[in-house]
N, C-alpha and C positions, 0 to 999 in steps of 0.2 A: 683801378681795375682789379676784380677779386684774383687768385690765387686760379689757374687753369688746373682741372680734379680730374678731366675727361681723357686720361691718359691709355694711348693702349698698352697691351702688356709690353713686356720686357721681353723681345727675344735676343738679345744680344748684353753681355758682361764686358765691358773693353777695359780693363787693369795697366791702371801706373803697375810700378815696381817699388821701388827704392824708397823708404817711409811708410810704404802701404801696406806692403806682402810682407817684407822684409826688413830688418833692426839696421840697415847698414847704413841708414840716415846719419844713424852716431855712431858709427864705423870711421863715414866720410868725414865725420869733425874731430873722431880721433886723431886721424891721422893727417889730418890739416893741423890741427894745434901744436900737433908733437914738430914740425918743420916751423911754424911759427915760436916757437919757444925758444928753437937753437938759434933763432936770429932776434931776440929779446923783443920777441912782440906778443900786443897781451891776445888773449884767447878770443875767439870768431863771435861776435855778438848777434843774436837771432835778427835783429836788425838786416844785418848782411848777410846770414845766414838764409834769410826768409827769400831775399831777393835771387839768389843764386839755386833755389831749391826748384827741382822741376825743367829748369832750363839744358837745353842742349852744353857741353864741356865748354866751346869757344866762348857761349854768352855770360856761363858761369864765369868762366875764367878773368874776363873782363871787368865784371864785378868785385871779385876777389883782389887783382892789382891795384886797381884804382883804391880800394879801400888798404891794403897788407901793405904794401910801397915795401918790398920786400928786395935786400941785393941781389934779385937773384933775376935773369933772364925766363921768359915763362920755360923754356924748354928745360934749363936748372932746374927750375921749381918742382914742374911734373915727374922728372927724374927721381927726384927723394919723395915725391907723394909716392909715386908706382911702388917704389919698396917697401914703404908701411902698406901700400896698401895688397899686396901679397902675404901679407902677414895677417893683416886684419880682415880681410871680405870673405877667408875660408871658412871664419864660423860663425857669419850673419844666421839668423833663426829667421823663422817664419813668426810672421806678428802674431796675437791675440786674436783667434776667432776664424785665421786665413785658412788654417788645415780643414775647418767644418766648411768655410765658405766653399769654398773651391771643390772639397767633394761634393758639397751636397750639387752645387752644379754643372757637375759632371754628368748626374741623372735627370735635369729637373727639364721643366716644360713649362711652355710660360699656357697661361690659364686661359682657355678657349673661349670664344665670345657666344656659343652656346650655354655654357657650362654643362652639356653632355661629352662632346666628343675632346680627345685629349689634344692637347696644340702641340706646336712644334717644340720641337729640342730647345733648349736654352743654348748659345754660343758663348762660346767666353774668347777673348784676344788679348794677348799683351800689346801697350804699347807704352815705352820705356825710353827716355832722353839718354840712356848709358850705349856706350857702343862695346862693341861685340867683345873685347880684349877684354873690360870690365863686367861684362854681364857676365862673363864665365865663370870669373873668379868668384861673384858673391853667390853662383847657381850649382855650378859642377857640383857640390855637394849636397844637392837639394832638388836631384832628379825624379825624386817621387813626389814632390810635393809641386815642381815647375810640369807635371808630366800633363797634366789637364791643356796646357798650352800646345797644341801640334808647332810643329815647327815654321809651316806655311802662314799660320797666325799670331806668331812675334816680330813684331817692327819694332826695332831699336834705332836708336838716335844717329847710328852711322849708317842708314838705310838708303842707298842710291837713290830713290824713288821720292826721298824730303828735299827739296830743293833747297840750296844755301839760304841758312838763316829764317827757314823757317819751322823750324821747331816749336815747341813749347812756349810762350802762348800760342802762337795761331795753332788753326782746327788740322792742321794737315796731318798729324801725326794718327789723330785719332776717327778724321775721316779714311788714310788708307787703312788703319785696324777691320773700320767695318769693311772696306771692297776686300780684302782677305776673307773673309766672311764669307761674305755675299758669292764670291771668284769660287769658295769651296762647299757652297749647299748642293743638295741632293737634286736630280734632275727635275725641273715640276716645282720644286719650293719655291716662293713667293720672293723676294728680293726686301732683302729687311732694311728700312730707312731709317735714319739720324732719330727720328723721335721713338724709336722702338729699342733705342740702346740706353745703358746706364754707365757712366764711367764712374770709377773707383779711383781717386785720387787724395792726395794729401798736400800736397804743392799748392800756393795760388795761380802761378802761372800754366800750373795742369787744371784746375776748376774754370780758368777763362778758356783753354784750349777745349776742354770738352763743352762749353757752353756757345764759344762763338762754334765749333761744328753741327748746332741746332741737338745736342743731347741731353737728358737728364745726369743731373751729375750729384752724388755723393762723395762729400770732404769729409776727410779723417784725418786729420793733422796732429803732428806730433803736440804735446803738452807745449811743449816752448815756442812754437808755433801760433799754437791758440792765445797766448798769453800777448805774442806779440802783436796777432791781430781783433784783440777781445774788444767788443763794442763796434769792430767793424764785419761782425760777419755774416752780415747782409750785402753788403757791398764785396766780398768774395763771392758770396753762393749766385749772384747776379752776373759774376766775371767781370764786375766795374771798380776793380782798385787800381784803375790805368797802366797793368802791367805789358798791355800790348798792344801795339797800332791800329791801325783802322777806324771803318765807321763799326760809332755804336751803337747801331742797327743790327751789328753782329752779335751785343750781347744780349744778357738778359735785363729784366726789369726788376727791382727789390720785390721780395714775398710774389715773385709771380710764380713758385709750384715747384719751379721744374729743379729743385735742387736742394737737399738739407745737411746737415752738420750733424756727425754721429760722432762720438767719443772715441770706440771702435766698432771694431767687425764683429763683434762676439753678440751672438742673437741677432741675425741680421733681420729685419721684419720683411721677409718673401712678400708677403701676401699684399704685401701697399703697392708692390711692384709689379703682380701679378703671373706670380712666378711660382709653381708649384711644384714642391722638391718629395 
């Protein structure tokens, strides 16, 4: 089956966090190494790294034990993560390409299927596997650059409304992103569906989570990332590296369109999207 080209525009941007926007991917393995070091273990391998990336804290977490076998109780452990990580999440930066991205779609509109009259606003929503404690610490200082995000359309990972355990992969996180959306358009506006949104991720188990909720998806994974999953990423941008339950009617199919692999966010190509800034 070719490649499906017949996409409408883009009224909707739904944004991971952590890897994406923000440097605090290796923040988070700063200060995981530095608590693995005082107990002589050797340093977090992308292997493991890969698997815990994206996932809600408990899923992480679980992955990390099993692999660290560490003396320490998990409530120990998080104890001495929390105090690197007040140290470290105060001066995550904003990635390469995120301060244009984000302004330009602030103003943009996705591209009319006249090509006279102007479409609607572009949306943008976070939605981020970090709970509220940690989202502040890597953001509180990066209030002009989080500001694009209203408050009513950021879902984080400790959001009442994600039912236990289901996080990242499944779609839930980033189908309630769009009803936040949808809950705050203008009276009269159109109600924007799954295939009219793009999510922005870097995680595999956030490119299956945005693909099983029927969206186009853009990965932008870190360097050691890509390395870990080089020659398989086709099998990502389809959401079929069996990172999450279900049927696979929920994902996608290899080369079927709906999702590509960019290096970063610097020059984003608007116009394949149909987004006009």
């Amino acid at each position: 089956m070719p490649p499906k080209t017949d996409f409408p525009p883009i009224r909707a941007c739904l944004f991971d966090l952590d890897g994406l926007l923000i440097d605090s991917e290796d923040k988070y393995t700063i200060c995981t190494e530095a608590v693995l070091a005082r107990y002589g273990k050797p340093r977090l391998p992308w292997s493991i790294k890969a698997k815990m990336q994206g996932r809600p804290g408990p899923a992480a977490g679980a992955i990390f034990e099993a692999w660290a076998q560490l003396p320490l109780t998990r409530e120990e452990y998080l104890k001495e993560l929390v105090e690197l990580q007040k140290v470290h999440f105060p001066t995550v930066k904003p990635l390469p390409g995120t301060r244009k991205l984000l302004g330009d779609l602030a103003g943009a509109r996705s591209r009319s299927g006249d090509g006279e009259k102007e479409g609607e606003k572009v949306c943008v929503a976070l939605a981020t596997s970090s709970h509220l404690q940690t989202f502040e610490l890597k953001t509180e200082h990066l209030e002009e650059f989080m500001s694009v995000f209203p408050a009513h359309r950021r879902v984080l990972g400790d959001d009442v409304r994600i039912a236990t355990g289901r996080g990242k992969p499944a779609p839930d996180i980033y189908l309630l992103a769009l009803k936040t959306v949808n809950d705050s358009l203008a009276p009269g506006e159109k109600k924007i569906v799954p295939e009219e949104c793009l999510v922005f991720e870097d995680s595999v188990p956030g490119v299956e989570s945005g693909r099983r909720a029927g969206m186009r998806v853009v990965w932008v994974p870190h360097a050691g990332l890509r390395e870990e999953y080089r020659g398989k990423e086709k099998d990502v941008l389809a959401g079929r590296t069996g990172e999450g339950e279900g049927d696979l009617h929920q994902v996608g199919e290899i080369d079927d369109g709906w999702s590509e692999h960019l290096e970063t966010l610097e020059d984003f190509p608007y116009e394949k999207y149909g987004i006009v800034v």
